[in-house]
Residue frames as qw, qx, qy, qz and C-alpha x, y, z in Angstrom:
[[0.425, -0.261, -0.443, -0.745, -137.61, 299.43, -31.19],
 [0.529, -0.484, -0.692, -0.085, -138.54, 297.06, -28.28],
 [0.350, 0.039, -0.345, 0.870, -137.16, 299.60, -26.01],
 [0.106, 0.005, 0.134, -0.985, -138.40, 302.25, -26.96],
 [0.512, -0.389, -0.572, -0.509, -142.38, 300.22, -27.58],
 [0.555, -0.308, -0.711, 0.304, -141.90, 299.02, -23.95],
 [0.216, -0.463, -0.512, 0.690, -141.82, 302.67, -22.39],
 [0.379, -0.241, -0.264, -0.853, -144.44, 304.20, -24.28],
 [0.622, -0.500, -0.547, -0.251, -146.69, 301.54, -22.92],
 [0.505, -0.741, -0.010, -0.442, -145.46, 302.55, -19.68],
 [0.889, -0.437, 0.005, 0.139, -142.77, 300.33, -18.45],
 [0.072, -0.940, 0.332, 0.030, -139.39, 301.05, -17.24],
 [0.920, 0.324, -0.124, 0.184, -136.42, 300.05, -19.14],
 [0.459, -0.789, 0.407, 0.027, -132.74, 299.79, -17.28],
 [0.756, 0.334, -0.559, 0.068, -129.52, 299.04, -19.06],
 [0.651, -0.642, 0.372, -0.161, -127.56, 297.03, -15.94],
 [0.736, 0.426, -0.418, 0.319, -124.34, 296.08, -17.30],
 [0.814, -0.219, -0.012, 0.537, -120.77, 295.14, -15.54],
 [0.597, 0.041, -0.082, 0.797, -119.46, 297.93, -16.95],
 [0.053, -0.491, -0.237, 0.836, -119.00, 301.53, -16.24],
 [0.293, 0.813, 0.346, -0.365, -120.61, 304.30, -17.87],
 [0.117, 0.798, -0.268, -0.527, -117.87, 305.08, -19.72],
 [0.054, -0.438, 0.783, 0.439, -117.84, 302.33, -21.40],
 [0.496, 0.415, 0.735, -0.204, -121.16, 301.43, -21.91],
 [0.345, 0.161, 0.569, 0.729, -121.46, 302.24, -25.84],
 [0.228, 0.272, -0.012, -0.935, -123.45, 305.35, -27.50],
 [0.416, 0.002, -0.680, -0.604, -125.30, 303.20, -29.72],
 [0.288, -0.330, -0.854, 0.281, -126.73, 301.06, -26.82],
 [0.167, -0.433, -0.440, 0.768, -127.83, 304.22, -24.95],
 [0.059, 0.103, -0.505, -0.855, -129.52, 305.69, -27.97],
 [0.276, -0.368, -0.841, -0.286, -132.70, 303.36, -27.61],
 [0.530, -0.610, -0.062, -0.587, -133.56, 305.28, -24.70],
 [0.655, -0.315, -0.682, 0.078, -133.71, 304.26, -21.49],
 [0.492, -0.804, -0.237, -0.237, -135.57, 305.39, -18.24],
 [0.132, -0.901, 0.393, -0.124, -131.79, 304.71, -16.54],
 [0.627, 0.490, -0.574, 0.192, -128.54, 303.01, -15.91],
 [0.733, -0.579, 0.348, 0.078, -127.27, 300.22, -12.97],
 [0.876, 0.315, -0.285, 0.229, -123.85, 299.90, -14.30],
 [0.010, 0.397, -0.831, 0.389, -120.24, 298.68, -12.26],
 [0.508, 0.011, -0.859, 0.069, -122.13, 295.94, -11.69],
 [0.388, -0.797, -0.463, 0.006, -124.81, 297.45, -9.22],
 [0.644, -0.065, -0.136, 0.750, -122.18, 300.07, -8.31],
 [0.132, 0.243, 0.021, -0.961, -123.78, 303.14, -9.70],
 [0.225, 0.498, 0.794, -0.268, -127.18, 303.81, -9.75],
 [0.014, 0.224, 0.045, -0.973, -128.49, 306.47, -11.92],
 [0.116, 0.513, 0.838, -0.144, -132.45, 307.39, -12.78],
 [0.200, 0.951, 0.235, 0.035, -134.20, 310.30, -14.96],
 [0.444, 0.725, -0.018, 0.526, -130.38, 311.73, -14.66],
 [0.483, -0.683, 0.366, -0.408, -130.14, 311.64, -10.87],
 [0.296, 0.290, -0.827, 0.380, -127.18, 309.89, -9.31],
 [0.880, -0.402, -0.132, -0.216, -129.33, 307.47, -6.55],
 [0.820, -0.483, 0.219, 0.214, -125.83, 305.60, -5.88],
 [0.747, 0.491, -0.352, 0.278, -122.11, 305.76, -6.71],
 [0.918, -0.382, 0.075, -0.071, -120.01, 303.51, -4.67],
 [0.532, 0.696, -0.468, 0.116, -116.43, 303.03, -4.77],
 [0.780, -0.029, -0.419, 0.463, -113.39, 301.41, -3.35],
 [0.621, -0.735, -0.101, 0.254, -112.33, 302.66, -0.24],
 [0.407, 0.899, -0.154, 0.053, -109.08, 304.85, -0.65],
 [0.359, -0.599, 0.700, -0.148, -106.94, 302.75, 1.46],
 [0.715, 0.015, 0.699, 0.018, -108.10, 299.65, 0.11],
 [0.661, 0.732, 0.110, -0.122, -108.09, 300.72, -3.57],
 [0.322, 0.749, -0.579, 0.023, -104.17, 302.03, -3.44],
 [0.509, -0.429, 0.742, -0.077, -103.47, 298.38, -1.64],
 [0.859, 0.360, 0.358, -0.063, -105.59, 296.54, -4.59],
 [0.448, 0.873, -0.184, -0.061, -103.40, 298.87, -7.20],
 [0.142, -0.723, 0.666, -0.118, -99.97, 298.29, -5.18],
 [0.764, 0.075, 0.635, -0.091, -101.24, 293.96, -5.17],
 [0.740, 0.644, 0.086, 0.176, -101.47, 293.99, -9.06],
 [0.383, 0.795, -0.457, 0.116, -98.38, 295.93, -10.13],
 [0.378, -0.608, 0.698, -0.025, -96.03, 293.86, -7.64],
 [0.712, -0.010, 0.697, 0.084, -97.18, 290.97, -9.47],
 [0.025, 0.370, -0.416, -0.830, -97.36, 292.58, -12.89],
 [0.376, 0.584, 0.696, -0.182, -101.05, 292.24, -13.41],
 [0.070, 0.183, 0.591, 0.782, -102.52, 293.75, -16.77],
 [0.035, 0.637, 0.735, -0.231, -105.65, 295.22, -15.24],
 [0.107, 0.414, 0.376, 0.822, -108.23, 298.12, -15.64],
 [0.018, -0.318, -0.495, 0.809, -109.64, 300.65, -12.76],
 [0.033, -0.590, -0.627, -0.508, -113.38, 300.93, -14.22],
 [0.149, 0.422, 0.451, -0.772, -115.45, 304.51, -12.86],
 [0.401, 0.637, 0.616, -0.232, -117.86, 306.30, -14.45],
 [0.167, 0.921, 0.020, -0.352, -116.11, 308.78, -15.71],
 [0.325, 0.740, -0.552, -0.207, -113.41, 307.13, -17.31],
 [0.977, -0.064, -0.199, 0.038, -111.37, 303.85, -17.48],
 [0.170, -0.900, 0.391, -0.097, -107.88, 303.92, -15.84],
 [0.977, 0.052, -0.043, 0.204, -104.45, 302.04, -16.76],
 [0.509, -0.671, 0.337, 0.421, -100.57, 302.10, -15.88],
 [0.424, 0.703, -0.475, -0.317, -98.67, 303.49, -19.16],
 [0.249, -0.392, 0.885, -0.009, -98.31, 300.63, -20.96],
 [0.410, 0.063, 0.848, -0.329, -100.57, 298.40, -20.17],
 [0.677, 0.572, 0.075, -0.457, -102.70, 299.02, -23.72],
 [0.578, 0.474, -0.457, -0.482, -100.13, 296.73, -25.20],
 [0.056, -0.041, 0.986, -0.151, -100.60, 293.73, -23.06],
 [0.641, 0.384, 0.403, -0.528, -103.97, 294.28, -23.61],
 [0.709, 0.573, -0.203, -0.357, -103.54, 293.79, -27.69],
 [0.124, 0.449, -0.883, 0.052, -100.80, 290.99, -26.91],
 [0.370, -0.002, 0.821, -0.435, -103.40, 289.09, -24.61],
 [0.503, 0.453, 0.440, -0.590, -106.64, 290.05, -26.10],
 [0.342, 0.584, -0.322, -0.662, -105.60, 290.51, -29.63],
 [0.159, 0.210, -0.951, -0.162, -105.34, 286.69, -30.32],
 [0.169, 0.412, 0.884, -0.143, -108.90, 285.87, -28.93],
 [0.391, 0.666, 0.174, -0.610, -110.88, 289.00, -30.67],
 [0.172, -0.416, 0.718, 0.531, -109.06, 287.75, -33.61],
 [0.107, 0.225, 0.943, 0.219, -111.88, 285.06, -34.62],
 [0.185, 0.554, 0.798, -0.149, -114.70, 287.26, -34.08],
 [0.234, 0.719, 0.418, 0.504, -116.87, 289.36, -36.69],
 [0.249, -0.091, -0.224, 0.938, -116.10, 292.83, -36.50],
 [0.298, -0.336, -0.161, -0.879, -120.00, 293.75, -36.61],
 [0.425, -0.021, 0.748, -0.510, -122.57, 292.71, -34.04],
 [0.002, 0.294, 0.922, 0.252, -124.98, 291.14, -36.69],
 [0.148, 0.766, 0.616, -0.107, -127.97, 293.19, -35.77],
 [0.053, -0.887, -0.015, 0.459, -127.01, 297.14, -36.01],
 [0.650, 0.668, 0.032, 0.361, -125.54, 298.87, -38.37],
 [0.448, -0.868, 0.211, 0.035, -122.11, 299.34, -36.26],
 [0.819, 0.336, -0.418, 0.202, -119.27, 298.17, -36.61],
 [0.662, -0.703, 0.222, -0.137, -117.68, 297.07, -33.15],
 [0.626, 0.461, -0.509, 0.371, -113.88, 296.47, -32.60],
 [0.794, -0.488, -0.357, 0.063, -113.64, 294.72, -29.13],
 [0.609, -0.064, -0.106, 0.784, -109.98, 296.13, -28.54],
 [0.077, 0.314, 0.081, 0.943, -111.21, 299.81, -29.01],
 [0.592, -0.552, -0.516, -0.281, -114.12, 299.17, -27.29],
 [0.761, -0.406, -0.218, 0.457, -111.98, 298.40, -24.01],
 [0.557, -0.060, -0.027, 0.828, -109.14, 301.22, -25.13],
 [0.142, 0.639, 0.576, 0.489, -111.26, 303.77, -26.03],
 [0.424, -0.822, -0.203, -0.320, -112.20, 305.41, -22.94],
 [0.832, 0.048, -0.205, 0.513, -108.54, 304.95, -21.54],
 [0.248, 0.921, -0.104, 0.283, -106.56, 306.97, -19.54],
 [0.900, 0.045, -0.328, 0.284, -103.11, 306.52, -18.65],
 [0.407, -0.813, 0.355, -0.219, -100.84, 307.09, -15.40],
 [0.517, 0.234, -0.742, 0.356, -97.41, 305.48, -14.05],
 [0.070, 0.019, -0.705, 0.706, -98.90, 305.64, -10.70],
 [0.419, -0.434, -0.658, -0.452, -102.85, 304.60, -10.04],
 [0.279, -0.036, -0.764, 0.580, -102.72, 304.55, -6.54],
 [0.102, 0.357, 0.420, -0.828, -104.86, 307.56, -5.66],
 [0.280, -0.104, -0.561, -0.772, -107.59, 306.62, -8.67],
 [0.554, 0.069, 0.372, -0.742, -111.08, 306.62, -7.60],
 [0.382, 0.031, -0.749, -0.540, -112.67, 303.47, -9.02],
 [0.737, -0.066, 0.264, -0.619, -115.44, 301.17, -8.38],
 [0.972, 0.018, 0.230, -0.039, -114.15, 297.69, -10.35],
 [0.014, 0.586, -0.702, -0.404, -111.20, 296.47, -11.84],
 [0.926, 0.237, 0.053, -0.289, -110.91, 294.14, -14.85],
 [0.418, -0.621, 0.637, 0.185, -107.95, 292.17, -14.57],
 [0.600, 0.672, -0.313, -0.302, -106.49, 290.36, -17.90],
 [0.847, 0.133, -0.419, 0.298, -103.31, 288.70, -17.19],
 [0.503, -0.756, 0.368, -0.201, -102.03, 287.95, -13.93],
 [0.372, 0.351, -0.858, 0.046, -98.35, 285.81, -13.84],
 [0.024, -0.088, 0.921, -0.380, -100.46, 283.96, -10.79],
 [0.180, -0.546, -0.777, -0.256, -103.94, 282.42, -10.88],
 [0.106, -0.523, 0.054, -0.844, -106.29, 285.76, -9.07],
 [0.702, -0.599, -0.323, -0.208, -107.81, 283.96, -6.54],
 [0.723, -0.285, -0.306, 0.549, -104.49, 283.55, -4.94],
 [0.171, 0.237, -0.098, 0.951, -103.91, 287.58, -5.45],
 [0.377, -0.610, -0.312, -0.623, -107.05, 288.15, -4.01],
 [0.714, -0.478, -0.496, 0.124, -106.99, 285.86, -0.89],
 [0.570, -0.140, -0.325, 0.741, -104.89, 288.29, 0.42],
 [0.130, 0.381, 0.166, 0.900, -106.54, 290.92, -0.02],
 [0.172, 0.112, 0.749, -0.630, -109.22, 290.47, 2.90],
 [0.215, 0.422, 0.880, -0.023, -113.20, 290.18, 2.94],
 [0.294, 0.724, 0.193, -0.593, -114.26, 293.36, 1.01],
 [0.262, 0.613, -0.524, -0.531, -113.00, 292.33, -1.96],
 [0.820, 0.276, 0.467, -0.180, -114.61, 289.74, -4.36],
 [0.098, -0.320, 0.798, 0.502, -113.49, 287.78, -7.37],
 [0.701, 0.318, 0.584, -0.257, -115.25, 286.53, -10.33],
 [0.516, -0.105, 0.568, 0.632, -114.32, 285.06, -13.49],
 [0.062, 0.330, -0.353, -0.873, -113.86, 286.97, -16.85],
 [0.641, 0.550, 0.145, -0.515, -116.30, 287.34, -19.27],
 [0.718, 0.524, -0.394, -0.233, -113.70, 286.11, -21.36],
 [0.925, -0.225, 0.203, -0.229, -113.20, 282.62, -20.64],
 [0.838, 0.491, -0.093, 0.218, -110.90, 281.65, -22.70],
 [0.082, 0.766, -0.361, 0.525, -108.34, 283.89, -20.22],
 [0.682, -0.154, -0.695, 0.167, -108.60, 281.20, -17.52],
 [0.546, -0.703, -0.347, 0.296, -107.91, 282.00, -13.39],
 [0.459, -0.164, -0.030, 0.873, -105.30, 284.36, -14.37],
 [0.070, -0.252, -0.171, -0.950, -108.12, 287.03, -15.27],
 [0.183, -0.609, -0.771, -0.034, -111.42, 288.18, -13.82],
 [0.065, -0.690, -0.178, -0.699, -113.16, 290.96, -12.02],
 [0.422, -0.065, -0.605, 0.672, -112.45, 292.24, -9.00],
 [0.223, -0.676, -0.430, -0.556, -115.24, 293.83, -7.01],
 [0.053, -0.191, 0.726, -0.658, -116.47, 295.18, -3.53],
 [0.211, -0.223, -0.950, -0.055, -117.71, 292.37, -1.90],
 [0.148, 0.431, 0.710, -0.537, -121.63, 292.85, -1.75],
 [0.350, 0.417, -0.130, -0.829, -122.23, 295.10, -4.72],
 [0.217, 0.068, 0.961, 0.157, -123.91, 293.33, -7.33],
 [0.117, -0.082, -0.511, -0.848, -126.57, 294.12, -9.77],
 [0.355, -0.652, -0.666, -0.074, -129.38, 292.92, -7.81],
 [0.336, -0.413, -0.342, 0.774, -128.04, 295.87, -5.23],
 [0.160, -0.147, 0.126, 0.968, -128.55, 298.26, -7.87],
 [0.261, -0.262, -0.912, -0.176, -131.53, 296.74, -8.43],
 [0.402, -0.413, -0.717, 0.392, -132.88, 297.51, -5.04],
 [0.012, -0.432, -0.192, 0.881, -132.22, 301.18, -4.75],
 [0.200, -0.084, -0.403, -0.889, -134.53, 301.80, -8.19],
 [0.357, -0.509, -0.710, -0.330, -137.12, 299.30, -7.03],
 [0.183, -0.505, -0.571, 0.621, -137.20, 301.29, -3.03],
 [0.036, -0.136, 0.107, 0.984, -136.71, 304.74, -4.80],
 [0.245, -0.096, -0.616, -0.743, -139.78, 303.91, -7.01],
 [0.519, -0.037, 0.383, -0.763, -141.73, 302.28, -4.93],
 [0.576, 0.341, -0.622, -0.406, -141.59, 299.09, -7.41],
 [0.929, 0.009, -0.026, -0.370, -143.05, 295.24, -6.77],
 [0.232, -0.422, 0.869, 0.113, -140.00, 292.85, -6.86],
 [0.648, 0.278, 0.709, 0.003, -142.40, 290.19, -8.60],
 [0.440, 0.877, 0.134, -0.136, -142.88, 293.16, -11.78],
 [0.148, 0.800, -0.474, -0.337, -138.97, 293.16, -12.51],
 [0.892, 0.410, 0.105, 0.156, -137.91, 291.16, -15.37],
 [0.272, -0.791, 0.501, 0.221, -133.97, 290.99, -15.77],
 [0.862, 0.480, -0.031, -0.163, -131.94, 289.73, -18.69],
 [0.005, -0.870, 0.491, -0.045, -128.64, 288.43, -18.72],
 [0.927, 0.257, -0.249, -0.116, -125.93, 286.19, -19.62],
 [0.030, -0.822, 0.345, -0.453, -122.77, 286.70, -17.10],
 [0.528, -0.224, -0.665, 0.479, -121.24, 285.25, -14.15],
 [0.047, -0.138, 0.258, -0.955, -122.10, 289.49, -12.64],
 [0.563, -0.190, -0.235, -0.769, -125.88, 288.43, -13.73],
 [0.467, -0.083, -0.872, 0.121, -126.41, 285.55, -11.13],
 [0.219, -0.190, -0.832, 0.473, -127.71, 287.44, -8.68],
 [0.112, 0.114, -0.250, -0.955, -129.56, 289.90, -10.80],
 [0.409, -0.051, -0.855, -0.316, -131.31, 286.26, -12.37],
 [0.317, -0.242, -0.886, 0.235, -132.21, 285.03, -8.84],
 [0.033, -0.294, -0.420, 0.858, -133.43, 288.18, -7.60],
 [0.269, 0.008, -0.414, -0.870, -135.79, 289.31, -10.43],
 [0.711, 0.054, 0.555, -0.428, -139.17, 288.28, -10.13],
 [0.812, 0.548, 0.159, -0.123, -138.72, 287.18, -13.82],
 [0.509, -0.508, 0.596, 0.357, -134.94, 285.36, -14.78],
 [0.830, 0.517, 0.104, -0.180, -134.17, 285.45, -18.11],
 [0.521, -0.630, 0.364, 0.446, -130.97, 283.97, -19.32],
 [0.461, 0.605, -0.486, -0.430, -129.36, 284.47, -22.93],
 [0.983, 0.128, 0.120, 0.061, -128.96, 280.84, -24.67],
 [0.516, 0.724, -0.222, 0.400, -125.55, 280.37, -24.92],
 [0.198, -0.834, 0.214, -0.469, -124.53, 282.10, -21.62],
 [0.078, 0.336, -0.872, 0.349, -122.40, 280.89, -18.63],
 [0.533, -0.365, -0.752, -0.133, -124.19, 277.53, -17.20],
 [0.158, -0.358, -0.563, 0.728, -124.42, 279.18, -13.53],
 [0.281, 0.192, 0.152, -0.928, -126.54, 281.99, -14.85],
 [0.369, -0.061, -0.787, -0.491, -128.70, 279.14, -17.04],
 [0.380, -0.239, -0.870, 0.207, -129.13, 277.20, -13.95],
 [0.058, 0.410, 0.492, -0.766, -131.18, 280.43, -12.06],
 [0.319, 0.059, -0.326, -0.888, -132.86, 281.58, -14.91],
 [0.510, 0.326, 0.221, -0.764, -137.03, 281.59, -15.43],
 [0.833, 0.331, 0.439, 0.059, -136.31, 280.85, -18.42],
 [0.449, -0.460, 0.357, 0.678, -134.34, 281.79, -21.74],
 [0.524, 0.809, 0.197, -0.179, -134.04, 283.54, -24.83],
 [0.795, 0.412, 0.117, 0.429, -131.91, 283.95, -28.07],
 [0.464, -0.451, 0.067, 0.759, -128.80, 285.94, -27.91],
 [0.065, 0.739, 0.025, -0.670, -128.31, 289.46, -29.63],
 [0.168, 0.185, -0.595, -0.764, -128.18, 288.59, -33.26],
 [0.109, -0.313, -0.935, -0.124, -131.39, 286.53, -32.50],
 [0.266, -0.512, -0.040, -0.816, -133.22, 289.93, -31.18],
 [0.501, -0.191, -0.825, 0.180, -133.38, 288.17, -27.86],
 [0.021, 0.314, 0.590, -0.743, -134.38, 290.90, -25.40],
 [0.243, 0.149, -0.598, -0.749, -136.62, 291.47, -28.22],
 [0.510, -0.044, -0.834, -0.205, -138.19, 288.31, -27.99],
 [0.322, -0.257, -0.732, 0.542, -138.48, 288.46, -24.39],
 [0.265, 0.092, 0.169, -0.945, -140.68, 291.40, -24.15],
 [0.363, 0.023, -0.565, -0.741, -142.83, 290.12, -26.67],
 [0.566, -0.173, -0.806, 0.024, -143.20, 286.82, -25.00],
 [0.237, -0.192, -0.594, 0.744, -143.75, 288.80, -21.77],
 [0.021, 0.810, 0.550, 0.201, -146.47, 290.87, -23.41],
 [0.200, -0.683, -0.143, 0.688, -144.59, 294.24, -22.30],
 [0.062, -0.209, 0.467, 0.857, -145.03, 295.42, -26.32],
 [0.499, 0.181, 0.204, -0.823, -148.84, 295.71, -26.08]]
């Protein structure tokens, strides 16, 4: 509802998530919205026009792919169009994962959804003995037998590291990116395309991905709750999603008349 109040009155609403499109949920995308920065500033898209999609290089993508499997990483090759894993690899996901979704409600508290983290993730799956030559744009890496920074370091300077969303997975998981993208990037190309203010965007978010999203906005809002790095840039903050926080934030922002 605040969505969709915000762009009657005229203002433009952008989900900008970490993850691809294809895994960015139907129910989310339902409220509307003017368009989508998701991989993590990676792809850009606006009224239904592509603006940006970025990937790994194709030499440096089958060298990331060929890095993980020698060490027998558990990871995911995120595009738009699909997610991509080595046959398999969907039950180290429910070996790893299944023991920390375990504790948590299987509804989000506000919708009327019911959300199973593990399907969430598997859902959009598709599965190959051989990744090498997959187009992607991030990877989300689960369980590595060695801590990832050390698989990265090798891996040269186009390639970034940053820890999971799920914490609880320690150094042996995180996201792997190419170094520079970053949600403020995607950021950039809607506010040139448009012709948009940089003081007029407001940006929510609760991430390690959303740090530079936070710093960059002219208005930082972080989720209560959220990683302390993305606290420490934020404007200011608001209640997480069973608290109707982006909700709250409009209101308090006066974008819901």
């Amino acid at each position: 509802d605040a969505v969709r109040t915000a762009r009657r009155l005229g203002h433009l609403v952008f989900v900008c998530t970490g993850r691809p499109l294809s895994m960015v949920p139907t129910h989310i995308l339902d409220a509307g919205f003017d368009g989508s920065i998701t991989g993590a500033g990676a792809r850009v898209e606006l009224g239904g026009e592509v603006l940006k999609d970025t990937r790994f290089a194709p030499d440096l993508a089958a060298l990331i792919v060929e890095t993980l499997d020698a060490h027998g990483a558990a990871y995911i090759l995120e595009a738009p169009e699909a997610l991509h894993g080595r046959t398999g690899v969907d039950r180290r996901l429910r070996e790893v994962l299944g023991p920390i979704f375990a504790g948590r409600a299987q509804h989000d508290g506000v919708l009327s959804t019911d959300v199973d983290p593990l399907e969430d993730i598997l859902g959009p799956m598709q599965y190959s003995d051989d990744l090498r030559s997959t187009s992607y744009a991030k990877i989300s890496c689960f369980d590595s037998p060695v801590p990832l920074t050390q698989l990265v370091a090798g891996l040269g300077p186009q390639v970034g590291l940053i820890p999971s969303s799920l914490s609880a997975l320690g150094d042996r998981a995180g996201e792997i990116f190419m170094a520079g993208t970053h949600k403020a990037v995607g950021i950039q190309v809607v506010e040139e395309h448009l012709g948009l203010d940089r003081a007029d965007i407001v940006a929510i978010g609760d991430s390690a991905n959303d740090i530079e999203m936070l710093e960059y906005a002219g208005v930082g809002i972080a989720v209560e709750g959220g990683h302390p790095a993305v606290l420490a840039v934020a404007d200011r903050t608001t209640a997480g999603p069973a608290g109707n926080g982006v909700a709250l934030a409009f209101e308090e922002l006066g974008l819901l008349g």
